[in-house]
TORSETI-755496 format. One line per 2 residues: their letters; for each residue z, y, x of C-alpha. Coordinates in steps of 0.5 Angstrom, whole numbers, padded with zeros to 4 digits. Example, Ala and Ser with C-alpha at 12.3 -4.5 7.8 and 13.67 -1.06 7.14 Angstrom:
% TORSETI-755496
as) 0016,-0009,0025 | 0014,-0002,0027
This chain:
% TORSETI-755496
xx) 0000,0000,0000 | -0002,0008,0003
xx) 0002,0014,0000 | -0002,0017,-0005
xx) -0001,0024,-0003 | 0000,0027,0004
xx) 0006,0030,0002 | 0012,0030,0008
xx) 0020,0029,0007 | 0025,0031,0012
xx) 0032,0029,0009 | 0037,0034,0013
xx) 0044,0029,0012 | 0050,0034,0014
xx) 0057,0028,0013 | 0062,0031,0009
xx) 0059,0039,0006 | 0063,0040,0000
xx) 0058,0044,-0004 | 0064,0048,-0007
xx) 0066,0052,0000 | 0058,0053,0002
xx) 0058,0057,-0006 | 0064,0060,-0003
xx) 0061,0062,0003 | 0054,0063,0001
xx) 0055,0068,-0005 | 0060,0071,0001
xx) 0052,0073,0006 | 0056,0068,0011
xx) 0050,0063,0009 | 0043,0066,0010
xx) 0039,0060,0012 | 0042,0056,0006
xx) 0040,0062,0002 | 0033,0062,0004
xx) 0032,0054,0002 | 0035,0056,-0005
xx) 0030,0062,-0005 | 0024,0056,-0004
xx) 0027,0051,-0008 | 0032,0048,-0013
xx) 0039,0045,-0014 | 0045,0046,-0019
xx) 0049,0053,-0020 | 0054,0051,-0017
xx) 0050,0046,-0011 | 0053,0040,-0013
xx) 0051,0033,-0014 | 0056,0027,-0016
xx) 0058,0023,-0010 | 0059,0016,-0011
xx) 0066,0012,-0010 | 0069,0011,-0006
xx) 0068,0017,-0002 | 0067,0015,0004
xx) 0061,0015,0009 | 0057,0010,0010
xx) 0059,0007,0002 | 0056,0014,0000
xx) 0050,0014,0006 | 0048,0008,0004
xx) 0047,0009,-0004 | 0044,0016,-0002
xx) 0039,0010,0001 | 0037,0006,-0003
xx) 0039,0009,-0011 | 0044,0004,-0012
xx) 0051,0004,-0013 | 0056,0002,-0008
xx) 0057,-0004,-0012 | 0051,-0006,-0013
xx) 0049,-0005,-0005 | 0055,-0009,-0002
xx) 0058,-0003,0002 | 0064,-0001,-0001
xx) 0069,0003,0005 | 0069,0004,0011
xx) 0070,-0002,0013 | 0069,-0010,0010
xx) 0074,-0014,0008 | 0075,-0019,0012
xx) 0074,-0026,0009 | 0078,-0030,0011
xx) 0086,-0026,0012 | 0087,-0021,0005
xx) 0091,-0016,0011 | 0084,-0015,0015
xx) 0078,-0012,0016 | 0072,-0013,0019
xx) 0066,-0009,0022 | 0062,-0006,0016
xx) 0057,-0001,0019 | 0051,-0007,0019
xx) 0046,-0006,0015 | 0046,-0014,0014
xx) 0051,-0012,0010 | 0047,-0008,0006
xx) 0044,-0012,-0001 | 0040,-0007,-0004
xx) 0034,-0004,0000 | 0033,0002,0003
xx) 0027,0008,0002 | 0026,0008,0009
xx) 0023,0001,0008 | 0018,0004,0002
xx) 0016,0010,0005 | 0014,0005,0013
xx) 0012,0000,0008 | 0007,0006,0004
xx) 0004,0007,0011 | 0008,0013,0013
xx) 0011,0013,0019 | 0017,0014,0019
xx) 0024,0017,0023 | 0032,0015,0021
xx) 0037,0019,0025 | 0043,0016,0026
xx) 0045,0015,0018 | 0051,0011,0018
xx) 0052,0004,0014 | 0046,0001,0013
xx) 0040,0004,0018 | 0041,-0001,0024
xx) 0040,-0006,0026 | 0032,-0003,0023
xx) 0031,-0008,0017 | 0024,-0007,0016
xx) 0019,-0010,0022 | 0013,-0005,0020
xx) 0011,-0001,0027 | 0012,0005,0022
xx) 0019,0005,0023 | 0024,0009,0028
xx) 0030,0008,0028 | 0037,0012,0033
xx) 0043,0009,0032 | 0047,0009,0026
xx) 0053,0004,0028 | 0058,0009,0028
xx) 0058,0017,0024 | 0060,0021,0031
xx) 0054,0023,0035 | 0048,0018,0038
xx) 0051,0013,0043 | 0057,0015,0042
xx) 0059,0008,0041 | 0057,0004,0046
xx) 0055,0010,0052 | 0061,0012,0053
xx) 0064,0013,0060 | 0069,0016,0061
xx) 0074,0020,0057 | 0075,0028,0056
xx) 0081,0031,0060 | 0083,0037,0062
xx) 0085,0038,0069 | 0091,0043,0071
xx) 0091,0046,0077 | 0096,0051,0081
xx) 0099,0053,0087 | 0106,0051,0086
xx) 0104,0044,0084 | 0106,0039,0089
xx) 0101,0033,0088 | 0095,0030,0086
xx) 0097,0026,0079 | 0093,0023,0074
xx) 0095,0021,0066 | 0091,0018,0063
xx) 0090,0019,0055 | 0096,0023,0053
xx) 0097,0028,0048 | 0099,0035,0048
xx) 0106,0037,0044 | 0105,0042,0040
xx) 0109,0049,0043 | 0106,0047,0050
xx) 0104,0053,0054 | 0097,0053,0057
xx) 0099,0052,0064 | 0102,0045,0064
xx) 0109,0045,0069 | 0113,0040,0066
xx) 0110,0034,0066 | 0115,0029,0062
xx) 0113,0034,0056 | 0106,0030,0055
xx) 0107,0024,0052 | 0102,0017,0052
xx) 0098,0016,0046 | 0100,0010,0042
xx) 0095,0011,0038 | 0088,0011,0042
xx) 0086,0003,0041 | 0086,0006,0034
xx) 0081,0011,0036 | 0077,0006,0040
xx) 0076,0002,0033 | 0074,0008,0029
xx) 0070,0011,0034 | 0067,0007,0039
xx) 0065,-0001,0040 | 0070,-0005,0039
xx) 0069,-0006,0033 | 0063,-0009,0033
xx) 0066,-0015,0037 | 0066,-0019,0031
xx) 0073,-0020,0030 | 0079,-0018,0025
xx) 0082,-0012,0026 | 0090,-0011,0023
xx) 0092,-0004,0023 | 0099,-0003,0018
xx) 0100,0003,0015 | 0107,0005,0013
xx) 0106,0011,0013 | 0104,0018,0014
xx) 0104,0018,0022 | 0099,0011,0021
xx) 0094,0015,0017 | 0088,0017,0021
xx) 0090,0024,0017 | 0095,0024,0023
xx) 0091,0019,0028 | 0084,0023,0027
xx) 0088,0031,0030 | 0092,0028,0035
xx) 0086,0024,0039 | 0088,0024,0047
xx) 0086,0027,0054 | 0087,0025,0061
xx) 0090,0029,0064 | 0089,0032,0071
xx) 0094,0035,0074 | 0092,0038,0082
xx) 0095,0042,0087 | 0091,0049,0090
xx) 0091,0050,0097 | 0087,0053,0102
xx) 0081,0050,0102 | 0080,0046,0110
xx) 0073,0042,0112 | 0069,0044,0108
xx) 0061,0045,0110 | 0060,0051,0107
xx) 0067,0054,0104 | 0067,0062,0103
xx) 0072,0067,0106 | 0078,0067,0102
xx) 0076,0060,0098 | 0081,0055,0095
xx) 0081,0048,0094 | 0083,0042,0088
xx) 0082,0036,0086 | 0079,0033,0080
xx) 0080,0026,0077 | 0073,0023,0073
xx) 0072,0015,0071 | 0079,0013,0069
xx) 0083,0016,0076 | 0078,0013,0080
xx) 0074,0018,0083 | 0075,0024,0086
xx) 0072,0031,0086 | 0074,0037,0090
xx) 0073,0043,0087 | 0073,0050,0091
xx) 0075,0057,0087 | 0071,0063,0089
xx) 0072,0070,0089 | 0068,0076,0087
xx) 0066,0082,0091 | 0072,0085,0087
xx) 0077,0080,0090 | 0078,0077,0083
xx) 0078,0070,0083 | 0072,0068,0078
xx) 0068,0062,0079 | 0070,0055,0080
xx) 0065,0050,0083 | 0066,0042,0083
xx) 0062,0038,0088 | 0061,0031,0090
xx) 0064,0032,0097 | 0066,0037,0102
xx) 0060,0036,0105 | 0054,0037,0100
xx) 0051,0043,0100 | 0050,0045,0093
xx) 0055,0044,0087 | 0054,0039,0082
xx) 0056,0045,0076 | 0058,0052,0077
xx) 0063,0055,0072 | 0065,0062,0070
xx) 0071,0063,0065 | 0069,0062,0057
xx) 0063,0059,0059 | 0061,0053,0056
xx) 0056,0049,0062 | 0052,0043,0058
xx) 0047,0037,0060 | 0051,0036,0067
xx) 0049,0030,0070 | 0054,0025,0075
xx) 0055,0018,0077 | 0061,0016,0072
xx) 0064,0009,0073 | 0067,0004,0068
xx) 0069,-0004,0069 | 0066,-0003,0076
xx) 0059,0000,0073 | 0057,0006,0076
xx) 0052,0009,0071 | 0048,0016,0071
xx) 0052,0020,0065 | 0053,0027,0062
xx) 0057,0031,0062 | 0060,0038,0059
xx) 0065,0044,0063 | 0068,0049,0061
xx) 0073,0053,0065 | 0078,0055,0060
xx) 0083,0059,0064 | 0083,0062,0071
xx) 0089,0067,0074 | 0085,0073,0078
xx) 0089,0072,0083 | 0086,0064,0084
xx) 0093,0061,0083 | 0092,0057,0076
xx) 0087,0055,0072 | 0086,0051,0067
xx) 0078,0046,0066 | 0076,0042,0061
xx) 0071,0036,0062 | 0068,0033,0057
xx) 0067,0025,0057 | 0062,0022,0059
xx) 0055,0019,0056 | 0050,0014,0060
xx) 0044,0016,0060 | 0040,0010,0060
xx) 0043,0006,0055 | 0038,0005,0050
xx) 0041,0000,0046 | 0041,0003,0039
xx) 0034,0006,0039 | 0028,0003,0037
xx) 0023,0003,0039 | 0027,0003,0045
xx) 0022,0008,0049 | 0024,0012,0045
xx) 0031,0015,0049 | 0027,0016,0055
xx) 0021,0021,0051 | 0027,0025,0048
xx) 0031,0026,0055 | 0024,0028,0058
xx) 0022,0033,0054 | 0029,0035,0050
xx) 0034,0032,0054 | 0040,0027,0055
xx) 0044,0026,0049 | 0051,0032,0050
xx) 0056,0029,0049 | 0062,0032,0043
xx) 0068,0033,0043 | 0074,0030,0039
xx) 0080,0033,0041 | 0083,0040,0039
xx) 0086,0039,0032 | 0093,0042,0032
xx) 0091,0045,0038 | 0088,0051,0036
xx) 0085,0054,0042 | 0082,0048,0044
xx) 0079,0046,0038 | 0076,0054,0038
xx) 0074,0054,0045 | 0072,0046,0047
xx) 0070,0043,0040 | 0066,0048,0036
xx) 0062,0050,0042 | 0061,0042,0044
xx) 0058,0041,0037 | 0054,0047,0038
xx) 0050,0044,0043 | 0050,0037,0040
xx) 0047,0041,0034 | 0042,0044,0038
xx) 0040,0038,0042 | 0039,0034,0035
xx) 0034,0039,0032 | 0031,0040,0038
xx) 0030,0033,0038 | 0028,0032,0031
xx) 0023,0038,0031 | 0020,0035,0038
xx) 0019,0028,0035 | 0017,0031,0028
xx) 0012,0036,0032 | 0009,0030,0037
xx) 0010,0023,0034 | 0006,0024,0027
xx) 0013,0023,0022 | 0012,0024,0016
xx) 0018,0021,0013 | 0025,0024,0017
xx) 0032,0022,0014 | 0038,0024,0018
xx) 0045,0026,0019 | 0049,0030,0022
xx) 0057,0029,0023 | 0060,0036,0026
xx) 0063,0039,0018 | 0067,0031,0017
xx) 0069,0030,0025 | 0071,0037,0024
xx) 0075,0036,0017 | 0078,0030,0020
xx) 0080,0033,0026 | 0084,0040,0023
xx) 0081,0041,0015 | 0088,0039,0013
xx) 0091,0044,0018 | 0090,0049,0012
xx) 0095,0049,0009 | 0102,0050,0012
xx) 0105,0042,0009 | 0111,0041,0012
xx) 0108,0036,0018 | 0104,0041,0020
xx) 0108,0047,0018 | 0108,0050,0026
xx) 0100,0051,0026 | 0097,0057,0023
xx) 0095,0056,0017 | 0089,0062,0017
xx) 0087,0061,0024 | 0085,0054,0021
xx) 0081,0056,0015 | 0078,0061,0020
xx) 0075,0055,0024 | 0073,0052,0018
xx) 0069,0057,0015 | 0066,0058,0023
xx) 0063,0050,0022 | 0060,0052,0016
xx) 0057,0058,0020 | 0055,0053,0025
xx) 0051,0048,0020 | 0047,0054,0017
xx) 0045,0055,0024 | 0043,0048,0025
xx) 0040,0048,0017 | 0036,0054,0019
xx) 0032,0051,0025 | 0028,0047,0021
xx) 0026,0052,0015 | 0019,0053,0019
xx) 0016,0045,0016 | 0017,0050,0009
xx) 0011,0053,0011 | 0008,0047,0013
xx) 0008,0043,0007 | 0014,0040,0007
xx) 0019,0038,0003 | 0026,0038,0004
xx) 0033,0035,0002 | 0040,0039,0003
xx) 0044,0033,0002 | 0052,0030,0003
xx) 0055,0024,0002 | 0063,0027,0000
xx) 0066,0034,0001 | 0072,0034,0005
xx) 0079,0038,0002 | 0084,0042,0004
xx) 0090,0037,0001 | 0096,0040,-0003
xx) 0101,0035,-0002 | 0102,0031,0003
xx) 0100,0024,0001 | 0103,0018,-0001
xx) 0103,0012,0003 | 0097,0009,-0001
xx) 0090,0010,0000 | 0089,0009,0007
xx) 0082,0007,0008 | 0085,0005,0015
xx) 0089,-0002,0014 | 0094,-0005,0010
xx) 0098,0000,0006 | 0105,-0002,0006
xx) 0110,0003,0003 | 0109,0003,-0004
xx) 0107,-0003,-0006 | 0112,-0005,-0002
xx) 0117,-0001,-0006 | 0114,-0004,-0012
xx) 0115,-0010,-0010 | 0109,-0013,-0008
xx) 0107,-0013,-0002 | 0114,-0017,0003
xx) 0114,-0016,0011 | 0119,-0020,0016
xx) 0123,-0019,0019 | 0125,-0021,0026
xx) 0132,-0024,0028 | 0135,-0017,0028
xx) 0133,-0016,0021 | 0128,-0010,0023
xx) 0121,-0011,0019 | 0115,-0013,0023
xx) 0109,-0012,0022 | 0107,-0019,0019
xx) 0106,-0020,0011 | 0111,-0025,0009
xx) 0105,-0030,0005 | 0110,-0034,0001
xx) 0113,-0028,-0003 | 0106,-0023,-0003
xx) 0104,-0022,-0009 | 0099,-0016,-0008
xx) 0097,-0011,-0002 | 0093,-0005,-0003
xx) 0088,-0006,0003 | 0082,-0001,0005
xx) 0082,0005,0001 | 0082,0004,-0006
xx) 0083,-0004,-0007 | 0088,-0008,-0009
xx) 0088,-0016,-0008 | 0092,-0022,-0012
xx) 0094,-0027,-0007 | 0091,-0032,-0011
xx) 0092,-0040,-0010 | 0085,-0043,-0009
xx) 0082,-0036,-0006 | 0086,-0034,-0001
xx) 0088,-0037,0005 | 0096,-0036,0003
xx) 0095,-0036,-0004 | 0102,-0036,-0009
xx) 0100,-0033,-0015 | 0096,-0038,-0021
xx) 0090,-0036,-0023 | 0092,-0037,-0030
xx) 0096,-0031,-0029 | 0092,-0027,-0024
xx) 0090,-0023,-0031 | 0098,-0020,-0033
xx) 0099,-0020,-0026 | 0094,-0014,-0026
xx) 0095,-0011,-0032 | 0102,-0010,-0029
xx) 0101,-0008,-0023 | 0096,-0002,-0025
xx) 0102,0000,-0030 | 0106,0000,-0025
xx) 0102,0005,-0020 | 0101,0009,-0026
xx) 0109,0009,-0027 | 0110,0011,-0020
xx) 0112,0018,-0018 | 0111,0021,-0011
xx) 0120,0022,-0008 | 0119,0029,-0007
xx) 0116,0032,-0013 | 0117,0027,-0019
xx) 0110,0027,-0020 | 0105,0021,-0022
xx) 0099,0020,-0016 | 0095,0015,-0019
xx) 0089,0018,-0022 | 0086,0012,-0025
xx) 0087,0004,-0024 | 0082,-0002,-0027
xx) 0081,-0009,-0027 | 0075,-0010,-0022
xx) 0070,-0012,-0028 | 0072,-0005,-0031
xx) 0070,-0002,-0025 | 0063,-0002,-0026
xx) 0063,0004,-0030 | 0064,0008,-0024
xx) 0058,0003,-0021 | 0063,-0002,-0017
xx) 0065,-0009,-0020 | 0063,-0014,-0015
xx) 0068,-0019,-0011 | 0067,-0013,-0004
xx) 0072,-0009,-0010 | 0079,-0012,-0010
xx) 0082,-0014,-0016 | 0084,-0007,-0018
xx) 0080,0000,-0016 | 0085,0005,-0016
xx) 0084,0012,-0014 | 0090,0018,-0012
xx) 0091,0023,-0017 | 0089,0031,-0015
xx) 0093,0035,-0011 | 0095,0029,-0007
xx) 0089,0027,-0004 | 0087,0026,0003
xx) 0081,0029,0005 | 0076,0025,0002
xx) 0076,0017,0000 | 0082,0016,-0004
xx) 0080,0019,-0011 | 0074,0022,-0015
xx) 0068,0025,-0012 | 0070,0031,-0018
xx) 0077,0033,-0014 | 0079,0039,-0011
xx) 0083,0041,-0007 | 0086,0048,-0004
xx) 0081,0053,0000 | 0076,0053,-0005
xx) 0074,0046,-0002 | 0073,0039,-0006
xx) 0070,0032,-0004 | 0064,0034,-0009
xx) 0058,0034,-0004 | 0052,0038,-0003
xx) 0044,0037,-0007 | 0039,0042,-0005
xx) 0032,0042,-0005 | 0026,0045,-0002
xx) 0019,0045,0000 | 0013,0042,-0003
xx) 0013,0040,-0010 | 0020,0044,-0012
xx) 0020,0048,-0017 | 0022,0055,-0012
xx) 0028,0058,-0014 | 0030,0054,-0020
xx) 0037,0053,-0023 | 0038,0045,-0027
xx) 0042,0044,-0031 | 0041,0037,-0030
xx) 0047,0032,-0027 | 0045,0031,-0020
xx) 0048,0024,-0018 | 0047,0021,-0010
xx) 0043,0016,-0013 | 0037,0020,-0016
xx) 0037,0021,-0009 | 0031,0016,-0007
xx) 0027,0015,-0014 | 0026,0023,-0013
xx) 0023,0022,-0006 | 0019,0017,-0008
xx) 0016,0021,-0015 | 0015,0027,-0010
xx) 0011,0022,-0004 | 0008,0017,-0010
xx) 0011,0010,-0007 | 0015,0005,-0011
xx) 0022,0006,-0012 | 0027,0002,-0008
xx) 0028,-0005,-0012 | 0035,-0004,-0014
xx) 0034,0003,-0015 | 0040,0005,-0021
xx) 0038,0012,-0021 | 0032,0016,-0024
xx) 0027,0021,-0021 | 0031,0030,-0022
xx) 0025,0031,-0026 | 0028,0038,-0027
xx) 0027,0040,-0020 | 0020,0038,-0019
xx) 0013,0042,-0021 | 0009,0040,-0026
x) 0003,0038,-0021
């Protein structure tokens, strides 16, 4: 089959824009790139669309796909069920998961050739064999390859006159109330929680094996995980610099730590002609005749590539610098390094010559940073400025491959607002976790990514003029929570405190009677596990089943009213929004056995970001879980206001009306027909 007309699609995917923010800061002027695709094209009043549940990335990714619901489709939550233990899970994001078909599939099928950039949860492995079809990654919603090339992990190095010697601590984290200049060392703690970070965001979840993670509350929820992520710490003394090739008069010398501790860097401080101490320096040895990167305060210095070893494998890597701090005097000075990205790893891009393409005519992927969270500076100062050039670099690269490699159908994604929200969304407002962070400085922050993402949208409004269309879409907003939580609906693991409190979920205990994170079977009736599910412990299912099937039925229906019943300590609230039998769950397009035995979603007002309750939630600052529907270009009907509910799963039937191909075989929607010009 051949596309019936010569019309092109650009789908610009941005993870986690909550249309009711971008209103906010459109009608505002912040957003004049999203004014002008509005100009040209069509959405709602209000810009939003109903995102499927639960509201998680690749569930919400996935039905955007493929027009199909997430129970229909397979991809239910972050993670997978595991099939064997009801207190794990198992790696998701696999399109082999995935049972309902992607448009991608269609449209490379119809002859177009066709790009899917990392879209995450149902696009890799490639599950068309057509030669039409490219695929970048997807394994994972960070950046491109930030699951498998890592290297080496972000570290702030601390350098000062009075420091005695040369230490390295590896991913620590930095407690609130710490200065810039670092001197008491026992006030960085080791971060217990970096294997976790490693699950969510790097390769070890796709080993195969189950993952446990218990929830027991607020400092187990990735709310908490996600804004404190660790760094490496390099603390350095500053002396004189001595032996150098090529040292100027007056220069200083320390000493930078890369590749887990392993490598050393020295590094010179130079002054000016005014004698102020402004420029570092940071080379491969005493003897090289030029520096590996020159730095001036404030200024970020990106695509820098160096020698980063890992498990003994030494690889050519990007990296990012930016000298934060730096006394005139050259006394102190604070310097921050990215992690480190391996150029060559083409693993997740097919056809694999495409890295190299990209690297030789746009440049090696840079990485992001994931550090700042409840540290404000660095949030302002190294993660915003690192997406920006991510963002850069991914549409330069988008626009290089659409202008030079003949697609004609371009479905990417992009994660800057989500990473940003896990990291300090909830930070705007001043809970009483948090309640030592600015509440405003944050809320400044967010509006600053929103900023950043119209910057990236803007960079392709040119295919407008060139006959494209083009479609704004989000899988979930993101909002700034309430109250604090309840310990329910972590999408993390098994959640633990309040089925435990209501009697169903039991833990061991070890000999000193103190509970152990291991779920005592034999008196388990139910856990919660992943976002929204509840699990009977089922005879004849389950592996350590107790409960008869002839009463799984009461089971359940005493359960949800418990959960309804259930008031939140603090405020004597309810915190369930609603609670059904899996076969009722299919009113919201869940209902198959990846759905737990109860859905069940956190009422308002005390969500997390996103993934617990309704696609119709709020939260304070203007922010909402109610993702973004904007369409532009070729076929569009120009500054048009519908009426017309827009749901992600008329996503993909409308780009097959638009492009003249079939609809995906299990597509659940129907064509926007509202938006599109009678032809």
């Amino acid at each position: 089959m051949s596309n019936r007309n010569n019309r092109k699609i650009l789908v610009l995917g941005i993870d986690g824009m909550d249309q009711r923010i971008t209103k906010k800061l459109l009608d505002e002027g912040k957003l004049p790139n999203i004014r002008k695709y509005l100009e040209r094209g069509s959405s709602r009043e209000e810009l939003d669309m109903l995102g499927a549940v639960p509201t998680i990335t690749p569930p919400c990714w996935t039905t955007l796909a493929t027009g199909a619901y997430p129970g229909t489709h397979g991809i239910t939550c972050y993670w997978r069920q595991s099939p064997n233990s009801l207190d794990a899970v198992v790696y998701n994001m696999d399109s082999r998961n995935c049972t309902a078909e992607q448009i991608w599939n269609v449209t490379s099928e119809a002859g177009m050739k066709t790009l899917v950039w990392h879209w995450p949860g149902s696009s890799w492995p490639p599950t068309s064999d057509s030669p039409k079809l490219s695929v970048v990654d997807g394994t994972q919603p960070g950046s491109v390859n930030m699951g498998i090339a890592q290297m080496d992990w972000e570290k702030i190095i601390f350098a000062s006159k009075s420091q005695k010697e040369l230490t390295y601590l590896p991913r620590v984290e930095k407690p609130a109330g710490v200065g810039c200049i670092i001197t008491d060392l026992d006030a960085l703690i080791p971060n217990e929680d970096d294997e976790m970070m490693e699950i969510w965001w790097g390769d070890a979840a796709r080993k195969g094996g189950e993952i446990r993670t218990y929830c027991h509350g607020l400092d187990d929820s990735e709310l908490i995980i996600g804004a404190r992520v660790a760094y490496d710490v390099v603390t350095s003394p500053i002396t004189e610099a001595a032996k150098w090739a090529n040292a100027p008069e007056g220069a200083f010398e320390f000493t930078i730590l890369i590749s887990g501790g392993t490598v050393r860097r020295p590094a010179l401080i130079l002054r000016n002609a005014s004698g102020v101490y402004d420029t570092v320096q940071i080379f491969r040895n005493r003897k090289s005749e030029e520096p590996i990167v020159t730095l001036k305060q404030g200024e970020m210095v990106s695509y820098i590539i160096d020698d980063a070893t890992k498990n003994g494998e030494t690889k050519k890597s990007c990296r990012s610098y930016k000298l934060l701090e730096l006394k005139p005097d050259g006394s102190e000075l604070r310097l921050w390094i990215s992690n480190a990205l391996d150029i060559s790893n083409d693993m997740l891009w097919h056809p694999q010559t495409l890295l190299a393409e990209v690297i030789s005519n746009v440049g090696a992927v840079p990485p992001v940073s994931l550090i700042g969270g409840e540290d404000e500076e660095l949030a302002r100062e190294i993660f915003l400025p690192s997406w920006e050039t991510y963002n850069k670099w991914q549409a330069d690269s988008l626009k290089y491959l659409i202008d030079n490699g003949g697609y004609e159908a371009v479905f990417s994604h992009l994660h800057n607002v989500d990473c940003a929200g896990h990291q300090f969304w909830h930070l705007a407002k001043n809970l009483e976790p948090w309640s030592y962070t600015d509440e405003n400085a944050y809320r400044k922050l967010i509006d600053k990514v929103y900023i950043q993402t119209d910057r990236y949208l803007g960079e392709f409004l040119k295919y407008l003029d060139e006959g494209w269309t083009i479609f704004i879409v989000s899988d979930h907003g993101l909002l700034v929570g309430e109250n604090v939580p309840p310990d329910i609906g972590e999408y993390g693991g098994l959640n633990i405190g309040v089925m435990q409190e209501l009697g169903y979920t039991v833990m061991k205990k070890d000999d000193n009677g103190n509970q152990i994170d291991e779920v005592d079977w034999e008196k388990t009736r139910a856990v919660q596990i992943r976002s929204n599910y509840v699990y009977i412990n089922l005879k004849g299912r389950d592996a350590h089943g107790i409960v008869d099937p002839a009463d799984k039925y009461d089971l359940e229906g005493q359960i949800i009213s418990d959960l309804y019943n259930y008031r939140e300590p603090r405020t004597g609230k309810r915190v369930i929004g609603i609670a059904m039998r899996n076969r009722d769950s299919r009113v919201l397009g869940l209902g198959s056995p990846e759905c737990g035995d109860i859905f069940f979603t956190i009422d308002e007002g005390y969500n997390r970001l996103h993934g617990d309750g309704l696609t119709t939630a709020r939260g304070t600052y203007d922010t909402s879980v109610t993702p973004v529907f904007i369409a532009a270009g070729s076929g569009i009907k120009q500054h048009h206001t519908t009426d017309r509910t827009v749901r992600q799963v008329d996503v993909a039937p409308t780009i097959s009306t638009l492009l003249g191909v079939r609809v995906t075989k299990q597509c659940e929607g129907a064509p926007i027909y509202q938006i599109i010009e009678e032809e």
